[in-house]
C-alpha positions as a printed Julia matrix, in Angstrom:
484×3 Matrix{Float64}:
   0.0    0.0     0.0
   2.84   2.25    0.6
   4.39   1.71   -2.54
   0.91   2.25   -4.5
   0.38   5.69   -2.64
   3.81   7.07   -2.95
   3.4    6.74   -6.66
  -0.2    8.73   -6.91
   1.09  11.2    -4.55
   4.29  11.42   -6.73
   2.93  11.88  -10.4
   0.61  14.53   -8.53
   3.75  16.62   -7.24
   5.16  16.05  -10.78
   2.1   16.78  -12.9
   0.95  19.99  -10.61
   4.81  21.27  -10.34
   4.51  21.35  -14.08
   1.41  23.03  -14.36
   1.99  25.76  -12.19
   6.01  26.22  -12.06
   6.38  26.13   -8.32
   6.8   23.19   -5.7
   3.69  21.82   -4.88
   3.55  19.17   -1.75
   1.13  16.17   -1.06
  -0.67  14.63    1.61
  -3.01  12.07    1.12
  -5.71  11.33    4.43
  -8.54   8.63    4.38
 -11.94   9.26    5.21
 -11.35   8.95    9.28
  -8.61  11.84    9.42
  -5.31   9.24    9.54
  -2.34  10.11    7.44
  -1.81   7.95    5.32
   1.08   9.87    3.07
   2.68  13.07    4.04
   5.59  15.46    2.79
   7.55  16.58    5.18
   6.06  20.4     4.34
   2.89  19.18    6.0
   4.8   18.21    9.46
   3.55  21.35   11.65
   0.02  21.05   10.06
  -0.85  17.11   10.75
  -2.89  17.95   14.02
  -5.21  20.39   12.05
  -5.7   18.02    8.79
  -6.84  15.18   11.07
  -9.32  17.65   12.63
 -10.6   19.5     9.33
 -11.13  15.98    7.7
 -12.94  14.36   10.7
 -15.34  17.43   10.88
 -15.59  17.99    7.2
 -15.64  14.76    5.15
 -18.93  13.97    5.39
 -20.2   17.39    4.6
 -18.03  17.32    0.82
 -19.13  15.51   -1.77
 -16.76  13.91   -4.09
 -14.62  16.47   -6.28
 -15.52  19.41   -4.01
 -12.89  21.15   -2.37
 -12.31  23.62    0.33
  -9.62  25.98    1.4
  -8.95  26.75    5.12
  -8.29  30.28    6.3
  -4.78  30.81    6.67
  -2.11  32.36    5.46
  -0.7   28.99    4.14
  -1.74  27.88    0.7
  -2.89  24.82    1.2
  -6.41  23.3     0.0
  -8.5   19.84    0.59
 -10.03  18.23   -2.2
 -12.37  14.98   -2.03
 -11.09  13.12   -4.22
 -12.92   9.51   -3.61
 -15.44   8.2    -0.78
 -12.76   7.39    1.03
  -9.71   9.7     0.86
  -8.96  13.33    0.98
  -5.74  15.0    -0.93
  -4.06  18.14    0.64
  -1.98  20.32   -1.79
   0.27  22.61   -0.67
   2.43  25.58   -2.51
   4.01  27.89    0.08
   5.94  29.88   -2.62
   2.82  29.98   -4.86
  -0.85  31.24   -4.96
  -3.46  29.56   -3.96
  -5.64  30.47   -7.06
  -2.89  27.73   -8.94
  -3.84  24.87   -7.33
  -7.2   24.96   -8.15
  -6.35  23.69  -11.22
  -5.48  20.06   -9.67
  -9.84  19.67  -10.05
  -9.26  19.77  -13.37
  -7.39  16.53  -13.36
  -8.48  15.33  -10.31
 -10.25  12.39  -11.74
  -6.87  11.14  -13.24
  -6.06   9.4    -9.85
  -9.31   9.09   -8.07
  -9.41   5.43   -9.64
  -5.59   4.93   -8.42
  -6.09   6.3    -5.0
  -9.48   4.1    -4.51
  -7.89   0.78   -5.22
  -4.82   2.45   -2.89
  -6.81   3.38    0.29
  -8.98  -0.28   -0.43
  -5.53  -1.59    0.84
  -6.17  -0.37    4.1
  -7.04  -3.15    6.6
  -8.84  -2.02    9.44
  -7.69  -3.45   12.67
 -10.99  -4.14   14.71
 -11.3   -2.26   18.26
 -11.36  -4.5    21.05
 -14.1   -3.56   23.57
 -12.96  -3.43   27.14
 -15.48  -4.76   29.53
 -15.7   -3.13   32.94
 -14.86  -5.91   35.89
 -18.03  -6.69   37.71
 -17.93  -5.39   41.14
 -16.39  -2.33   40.45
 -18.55   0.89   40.23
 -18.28   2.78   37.06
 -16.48   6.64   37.51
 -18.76   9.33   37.31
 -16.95  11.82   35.04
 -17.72  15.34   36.39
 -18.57  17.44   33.25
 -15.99  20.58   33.01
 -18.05  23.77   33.77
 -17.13  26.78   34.19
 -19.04  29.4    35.87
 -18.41  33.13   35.11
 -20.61  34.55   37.92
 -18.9   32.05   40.71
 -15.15  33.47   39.19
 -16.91  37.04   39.27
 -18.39  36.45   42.92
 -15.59  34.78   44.49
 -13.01  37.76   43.06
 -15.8   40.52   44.44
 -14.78  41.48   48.16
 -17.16  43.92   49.59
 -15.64  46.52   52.14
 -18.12  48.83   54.44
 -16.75  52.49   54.11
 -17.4   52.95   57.94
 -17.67  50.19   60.77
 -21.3   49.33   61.55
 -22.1   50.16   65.21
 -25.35  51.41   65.62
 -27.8   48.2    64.5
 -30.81  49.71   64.83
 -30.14  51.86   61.89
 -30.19  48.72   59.65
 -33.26  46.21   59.06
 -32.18  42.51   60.54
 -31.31  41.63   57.14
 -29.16  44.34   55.83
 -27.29  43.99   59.41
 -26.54  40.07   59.04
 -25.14  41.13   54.94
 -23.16  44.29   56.11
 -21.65  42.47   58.88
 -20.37  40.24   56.62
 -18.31  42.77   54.82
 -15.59  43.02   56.92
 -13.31  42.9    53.65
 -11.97  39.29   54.3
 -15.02  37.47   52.57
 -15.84  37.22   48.73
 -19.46  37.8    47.51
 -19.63  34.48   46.86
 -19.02  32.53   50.75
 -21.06  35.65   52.21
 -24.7   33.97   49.63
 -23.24  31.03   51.04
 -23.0   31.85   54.68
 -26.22  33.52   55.12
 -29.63  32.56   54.82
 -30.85  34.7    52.22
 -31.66  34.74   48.61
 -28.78  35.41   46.2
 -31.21  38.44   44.95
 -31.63  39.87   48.41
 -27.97  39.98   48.82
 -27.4   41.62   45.52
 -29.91  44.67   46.72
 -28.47  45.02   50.12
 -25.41  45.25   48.97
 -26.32  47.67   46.1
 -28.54  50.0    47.94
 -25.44  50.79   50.54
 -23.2   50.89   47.06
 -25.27  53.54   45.61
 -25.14  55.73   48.9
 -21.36  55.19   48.72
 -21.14  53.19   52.09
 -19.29  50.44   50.75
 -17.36  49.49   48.01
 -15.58  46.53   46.29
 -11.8   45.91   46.88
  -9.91  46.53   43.43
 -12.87  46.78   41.9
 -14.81  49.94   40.58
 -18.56  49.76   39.99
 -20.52  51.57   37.14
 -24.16  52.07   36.72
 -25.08  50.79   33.17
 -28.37  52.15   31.61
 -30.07  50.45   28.29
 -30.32  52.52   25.85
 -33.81  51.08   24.78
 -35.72  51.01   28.39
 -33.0   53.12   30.28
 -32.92  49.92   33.09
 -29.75  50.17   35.05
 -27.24  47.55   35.5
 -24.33  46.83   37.62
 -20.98  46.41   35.88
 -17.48  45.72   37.65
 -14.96  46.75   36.48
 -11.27  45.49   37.5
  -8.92  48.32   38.66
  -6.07  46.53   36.81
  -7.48  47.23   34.07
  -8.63  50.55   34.28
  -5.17  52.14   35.49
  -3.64  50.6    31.94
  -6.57  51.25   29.81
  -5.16  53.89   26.81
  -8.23  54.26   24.56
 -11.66  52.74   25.67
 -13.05  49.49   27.19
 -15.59  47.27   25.4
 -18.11  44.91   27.16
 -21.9   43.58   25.97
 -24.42  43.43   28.66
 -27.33  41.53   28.76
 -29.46  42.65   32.16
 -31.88  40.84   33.65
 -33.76  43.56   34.31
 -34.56  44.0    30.0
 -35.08  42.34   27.51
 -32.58  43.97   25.24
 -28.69  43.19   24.43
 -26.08  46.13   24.52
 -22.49  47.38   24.3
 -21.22  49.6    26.59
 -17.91  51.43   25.53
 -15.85  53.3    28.79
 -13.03  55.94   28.34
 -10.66  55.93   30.62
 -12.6   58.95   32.99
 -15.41  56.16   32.93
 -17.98  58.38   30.29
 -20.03  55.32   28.95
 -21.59  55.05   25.63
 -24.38  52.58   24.68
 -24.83  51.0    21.42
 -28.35  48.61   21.35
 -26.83  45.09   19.55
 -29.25  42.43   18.38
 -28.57  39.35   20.34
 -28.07  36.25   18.36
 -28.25  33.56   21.37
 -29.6   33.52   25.04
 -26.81  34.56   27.28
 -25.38  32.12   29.66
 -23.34  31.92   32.71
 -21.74  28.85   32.4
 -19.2   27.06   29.4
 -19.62  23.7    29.34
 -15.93  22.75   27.74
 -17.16  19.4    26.64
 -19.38  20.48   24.52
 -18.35  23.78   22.9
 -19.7   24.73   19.64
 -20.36  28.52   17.72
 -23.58  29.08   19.76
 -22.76  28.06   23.15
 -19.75  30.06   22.54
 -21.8   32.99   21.33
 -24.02  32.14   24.42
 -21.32  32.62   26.98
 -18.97  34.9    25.84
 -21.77  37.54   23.63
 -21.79  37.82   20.43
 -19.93  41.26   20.52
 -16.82  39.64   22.1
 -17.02  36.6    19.61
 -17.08  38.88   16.67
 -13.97  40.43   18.2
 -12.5   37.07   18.22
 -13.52  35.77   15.0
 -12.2   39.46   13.21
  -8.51  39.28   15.25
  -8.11  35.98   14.28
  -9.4   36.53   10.69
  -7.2   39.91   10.09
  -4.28  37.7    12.15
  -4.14  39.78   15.13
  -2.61  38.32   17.92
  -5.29  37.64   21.23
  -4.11  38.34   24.69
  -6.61  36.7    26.94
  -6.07  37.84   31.29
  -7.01  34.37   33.46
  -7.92  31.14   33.26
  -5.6   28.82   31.11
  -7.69  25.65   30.84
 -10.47  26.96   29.39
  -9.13  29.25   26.77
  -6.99  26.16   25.55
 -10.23  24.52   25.24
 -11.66  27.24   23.35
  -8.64  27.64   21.36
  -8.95  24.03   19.99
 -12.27  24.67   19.01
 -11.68  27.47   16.78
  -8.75  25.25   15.24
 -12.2   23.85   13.52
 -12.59  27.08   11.49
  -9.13  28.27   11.88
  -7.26  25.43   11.62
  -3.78  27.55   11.12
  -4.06  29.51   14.79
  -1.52  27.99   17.23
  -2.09  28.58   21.12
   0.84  30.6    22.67
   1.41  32.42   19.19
  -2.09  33.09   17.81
  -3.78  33.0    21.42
  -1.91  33.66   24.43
  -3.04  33.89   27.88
  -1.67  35.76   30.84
  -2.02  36.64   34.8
  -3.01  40.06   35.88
   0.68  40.43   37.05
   2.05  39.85   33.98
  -0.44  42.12   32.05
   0.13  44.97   34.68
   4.19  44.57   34.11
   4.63  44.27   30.3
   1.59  45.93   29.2
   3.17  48.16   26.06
   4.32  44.14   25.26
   0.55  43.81   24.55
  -1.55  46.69   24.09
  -0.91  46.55   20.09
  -2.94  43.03   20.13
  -6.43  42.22   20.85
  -6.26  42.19   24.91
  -9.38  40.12   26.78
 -10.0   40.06   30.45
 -11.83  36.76   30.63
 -13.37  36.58   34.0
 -15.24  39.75   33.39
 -15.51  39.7    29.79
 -14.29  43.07   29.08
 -12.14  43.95   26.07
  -9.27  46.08   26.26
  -8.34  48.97   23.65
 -10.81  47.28   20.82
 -11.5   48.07   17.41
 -12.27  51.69   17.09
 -14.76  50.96   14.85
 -18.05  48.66   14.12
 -16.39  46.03   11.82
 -18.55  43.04   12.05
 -21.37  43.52    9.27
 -20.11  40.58    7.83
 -19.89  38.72   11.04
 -23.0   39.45   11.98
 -24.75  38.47    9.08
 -22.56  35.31    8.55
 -23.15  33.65   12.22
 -26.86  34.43   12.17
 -27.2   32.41    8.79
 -25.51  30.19   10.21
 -26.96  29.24   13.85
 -29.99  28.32   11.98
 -27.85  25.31   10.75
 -29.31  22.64   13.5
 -25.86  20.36   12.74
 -22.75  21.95   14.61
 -20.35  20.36   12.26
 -21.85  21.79    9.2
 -22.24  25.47   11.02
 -18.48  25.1    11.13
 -17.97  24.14    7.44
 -20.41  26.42    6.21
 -18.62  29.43    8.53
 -15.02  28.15    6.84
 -16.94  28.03    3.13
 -17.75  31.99    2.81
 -14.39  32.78    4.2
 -13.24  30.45    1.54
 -15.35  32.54   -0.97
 -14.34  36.06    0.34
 -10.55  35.12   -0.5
 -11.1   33.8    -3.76
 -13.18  36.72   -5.05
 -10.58  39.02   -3.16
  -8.34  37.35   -5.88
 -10.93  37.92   -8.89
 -11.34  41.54   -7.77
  -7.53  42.38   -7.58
  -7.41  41.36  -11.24
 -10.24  43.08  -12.45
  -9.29  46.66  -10.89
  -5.13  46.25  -11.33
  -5.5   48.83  -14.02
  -7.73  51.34  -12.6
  -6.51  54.16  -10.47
  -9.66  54.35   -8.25
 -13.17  52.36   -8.51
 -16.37  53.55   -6.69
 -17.85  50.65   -4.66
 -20.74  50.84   -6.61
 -18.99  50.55   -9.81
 -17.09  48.1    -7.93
 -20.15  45.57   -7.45
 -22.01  46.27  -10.71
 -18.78  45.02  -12.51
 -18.61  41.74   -9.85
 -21.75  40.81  -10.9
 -21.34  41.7   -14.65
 -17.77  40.12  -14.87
 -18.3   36.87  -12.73
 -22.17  36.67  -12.01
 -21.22  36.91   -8.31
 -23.11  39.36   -6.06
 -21.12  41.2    -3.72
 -22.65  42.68   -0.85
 -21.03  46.29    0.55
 -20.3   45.38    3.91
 -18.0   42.61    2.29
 -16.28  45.32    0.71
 -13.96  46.5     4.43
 -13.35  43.17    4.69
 -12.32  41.84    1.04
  -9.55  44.99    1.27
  -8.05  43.49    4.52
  -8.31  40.2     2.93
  -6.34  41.67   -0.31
  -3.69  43.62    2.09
  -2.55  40.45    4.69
  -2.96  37.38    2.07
  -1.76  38.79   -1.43
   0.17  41.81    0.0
  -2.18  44.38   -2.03
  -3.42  48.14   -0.15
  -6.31  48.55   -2.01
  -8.01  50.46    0.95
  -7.39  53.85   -1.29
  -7.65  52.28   -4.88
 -12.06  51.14   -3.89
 -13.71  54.56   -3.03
 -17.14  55.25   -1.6
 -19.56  57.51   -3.4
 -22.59  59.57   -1.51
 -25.14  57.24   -2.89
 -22.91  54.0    -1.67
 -22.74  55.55    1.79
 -26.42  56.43    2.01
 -26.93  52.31    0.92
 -24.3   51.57    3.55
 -26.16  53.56    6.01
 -29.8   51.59    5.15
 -27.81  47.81    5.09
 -27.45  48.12    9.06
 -31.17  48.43    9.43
């Protein structure tokens, strides 16, 4: 078998190397993600093709292919029920090797009778011993409000001394707030609701009795039903802060979803978002997918994401290691090329408060309260937006994830067909711009693609067209009615 797959893999490197005058590599995987050839090119990317083909394969029918975002040229192509070639030209584009489809079927017939070859070595099942109790495996949650709460020390501004000036309940809370207890052991340690806590403890808050250790506290008000909301904000973060801070709230109090941005001399402005998924409190790391993700972390922050990782901007996430690996290996699924500790990073409050100039160029996170650091000055996520909420309406998770990787695999190939069509002009007006897309290629190119398809052309073919693809009165006017 090793013999018969060297050889397909071998007259493709030689047929495609002719074709389009650079080194092309193989890899050849069967239908369950195993290797079963490899170049030595593809040694740093093994861990990602075993997870794109066990997610994908079933989703591709045979001949179609699919190109993962990354700054690597490499694409997937189905070439049989039962095997998946990987082409890679890292001193080529990645336009040329779309023109293996053309002779793909040359060595579909070869590869079948190759990958036939395989013997599949059955699975013993392993019987547990009678006697002995099955483990319960705890499922790995993790709860934002009990990191919040336990972090949360409430400090009374002045001893209390005179009881009688407090109800029975607001004396067993305040006494409680000696500023050696979290939030969390005083709902614990008292027998009271968690709600009746919460009020005590924001009615004396709001007459500036007590406060929060390292914490300062903001009153939040929708901008749809003016309801108020509590947010915390970390003092760590708010003596580095440079520009503004970023953070979606969903209250309780509403029904409505909203960003609130903070300067650094705490002036909030609110920006009503539609919400694409119920919030949540808890991540169940098990069982991570786009919209439990969007769930926990708000849609605003996973746009963020989703864009840094997109434009390849480094993410700096502040806390909790475990978990942001685990999230990190699920967006391997649509970003197969990001790496944790070069792509994603995370760090301790020490280290951000120490080296924070060593950061503050990247997209910074503070995980345990959500908030994002110095962020995107502007509303970038059209596209996001759009994309995800076509998307959760996909029932299968798998396919949400192919169909996500699909119209970033379309943006980058019209990006290509675009750069082509205006090389010669000096300037084009957007809607000039999209009447010709259509005209020239019968594709239909929507306007908020358009900031995105020039980032696109700028990182992954080294082309500023940001100045070239102008915006005329009646384009901004459209631009202005596409967000409503």
């Amino acid at each position: 078998m090793d013999e018969c797959i060297h050889k397909v893999a071998k007259s493709i490197m030689d047929t495609m190397g002719k074709i389009t005058g650079v080194r092309v590599y193989v890899s050849i995987a069967d239908h369950k993600g195993d290797i079963i050839y490899s170049d030595s090119a593809f040694d740093n990317y093994k861990d990602f093709i075993k997870t794109f083909v066990q997610v994908n394969f079933k989703y591709l029918q045979k001949g179609d292919h699919s190109i993962p975002l990354s700054s690597e040229n490499i694409i997937f192509f189905k070439s049989s029920d039962n095997s998946m070639i990987i082409l890679y030209n890292p001193k080529g584009k990645i336009g040329q090797l779309l023109t293996f489809k053309g002779i793909m079927d040359n060595y579909t017939n070869s590869l079948e009778e190759c990958t036939l070859q395989i013997e599949s070595v059955p699975i013993k099942e392993i019987e547990q011993p009678l006697g002995i109790p099955l483990i319960e495996i705890k499922v790995p949650i993790f709860s934002l409000k009990e990191k919040l709460y336990k972090n949360l020390i409430p400090v009374l501004e002045k001893k209390v001394k005179e009881q009688k000036k407090f109800s029975l309940t607001e004396g067993i809370v305040l006494n409680k707030c000696d500023g050696n207890q979290n939030l969390f052991n005083i709902i614990k340690s008292v027998e009271l609701k968690e709600d009746e806590v919460l009020n005590i403890l924001d009615t004396f808050s709001e007459k500036n009795q007590l406060c929060f250790k390292e914490f300062e506290i903001l009153k939040v008000n929708c901008p749809l039903c003016k309801n108020h909301t509590t947010l915390f904000l970390p003092e760590f973060i708010l003596d580095k802060v440079e520009n503004k801070l970023r953070v979606q709230l969903d209250p309780e109090d509403c029904d409505h979803t909203f960003v609130a941005l903070i300067d650094k001399k705490l002036r909030i402005k609110t920006k009503a978002i539609e919400s694409l998924s119920n919030s949540s409190d808890e991540l169940d790391t098990s069982k991570l997918s786009i919209k439990n993700l969007i769930s926990f972390l708000g849609e605003d922050l996973f746009f963020n994401i989703f864009h840094a990782i997109f434009i390849q901007l480094k993410i700096v996430f502040i806390g909790e290691e475990p978990v942001i690996r685990d999230i990190t290996q699920f967006f391997k699924k649509i970003f197969p090329q990001i790496k944790y500790e070069e792509d994603i990073i995370c760090i301790n409050q020490t280290e951000f408060k120490k080296n924070f100039k060593k950061y503050k160029k990247n997209l910074i996170i503070d995980f345990n309260s959500h908030i994002i650091v110095n962020p995107f000055q502007e509303d970038l996520f059209d596209f996001e937006s759009k994309l995800l909420k076509n998307v959760l309406k996909i029932e299968d998770e798998n396919l949400q994830i192919l169909t996500t990787n699909s119209e970033f695999e379309h943006l980058i190939l019209l990006t290509e067909k675009i750069l082509k069509d205006i090389e010669f002009f000096q300037t084009i007006s957007e809607d000039v711009l999209i009447k010709n897309v259509e005209t020239l290629h019968g594709i239909k190119l929507n306007r908020y693609e358009i900031p995105l398809i020039k980032q696109i052309s700028n990182i992954y073919y080294g082309t500023d067209i940001s100045k070239k693809i102008t915006s005329t009165i009646s384009s901004q006017v459209s631009s202005w009615f596409d967000k409503w």
